[in-house]
C-alpha positions in Angstrom: -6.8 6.0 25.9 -5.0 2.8 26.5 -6.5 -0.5 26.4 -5.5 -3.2 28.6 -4.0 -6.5 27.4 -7.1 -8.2 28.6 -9.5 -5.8 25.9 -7.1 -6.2 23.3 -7.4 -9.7 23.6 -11.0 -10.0 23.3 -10.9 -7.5 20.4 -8.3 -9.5 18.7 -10.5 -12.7 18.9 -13.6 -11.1 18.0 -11.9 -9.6 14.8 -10.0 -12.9 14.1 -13.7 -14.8 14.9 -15.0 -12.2 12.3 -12.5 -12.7 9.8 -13.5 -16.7 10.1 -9.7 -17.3 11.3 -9.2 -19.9 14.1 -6.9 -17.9 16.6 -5.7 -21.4 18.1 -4.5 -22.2 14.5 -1.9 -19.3 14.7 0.9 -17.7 17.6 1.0 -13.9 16.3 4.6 -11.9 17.1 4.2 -7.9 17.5 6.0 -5.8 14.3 9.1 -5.4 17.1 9.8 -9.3 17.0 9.2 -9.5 13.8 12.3 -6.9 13.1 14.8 -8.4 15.8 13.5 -12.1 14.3 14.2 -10.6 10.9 17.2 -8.8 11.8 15.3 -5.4 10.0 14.2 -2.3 11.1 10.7 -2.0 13.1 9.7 0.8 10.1 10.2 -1.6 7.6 8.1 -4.4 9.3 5.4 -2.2 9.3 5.3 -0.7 6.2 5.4 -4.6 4.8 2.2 -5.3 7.0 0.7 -1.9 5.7 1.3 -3.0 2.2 0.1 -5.8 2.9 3.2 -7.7 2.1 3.3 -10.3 5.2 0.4 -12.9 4.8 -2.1 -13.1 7.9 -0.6 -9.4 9.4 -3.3 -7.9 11.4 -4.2 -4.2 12.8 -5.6 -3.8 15.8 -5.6 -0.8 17.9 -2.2 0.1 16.1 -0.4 -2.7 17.1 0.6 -5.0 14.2 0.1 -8.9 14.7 1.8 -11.2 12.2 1.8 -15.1 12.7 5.3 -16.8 14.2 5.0 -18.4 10.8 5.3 -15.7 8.5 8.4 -15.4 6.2 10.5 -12.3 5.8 9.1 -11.2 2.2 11.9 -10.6 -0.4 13.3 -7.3 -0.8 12.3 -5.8 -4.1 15.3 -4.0 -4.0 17.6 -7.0 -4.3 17.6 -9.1 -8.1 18.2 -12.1 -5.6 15.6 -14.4 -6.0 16.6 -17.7 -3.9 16.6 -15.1 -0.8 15.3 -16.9 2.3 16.2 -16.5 6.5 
């Protein structure tokens, strides 16, 4: 069952409200802007929020919110380490 944007909402507050957070403090971007932003693939986005890679990424009802603020973490793959965008 799909819940509407209004339920996600609340739910999103409560959890952030829960977490102590200050939702006001933060704009949040879906994993999907967070690929195009990063110019990366949606897969990858998420597996960074699922290892827990991206700072303040958040769950909720399998929708990954992660703040406008975030930085694209460094790809472990690369021996670059000045790697910024």
């Amino acid at each position: 069952k799909m819940l509407g944007t209004k339920t996600l909402f609340m739910a999103f507050c409560a959890l952030s409200e829960a977490k102590g957070m200050d939702i006001k403090m933060f704009e949040y971007m879906t994993a999907q802007e967070a690929a195009e932003k990063w110019n990366v693939s949606l897969r990858w986005v998420q597996r960074l929020c699922k290892e827990n890679r991206i700072d303040g990424a958040m769950n909720i009802n399998r929708v990954w919110l992660i703040p406008k603020v975030a930085k694209k973490p460094v790809d472990k793959r690369r021996k670059v380490t000045n790697y910024e965008e």
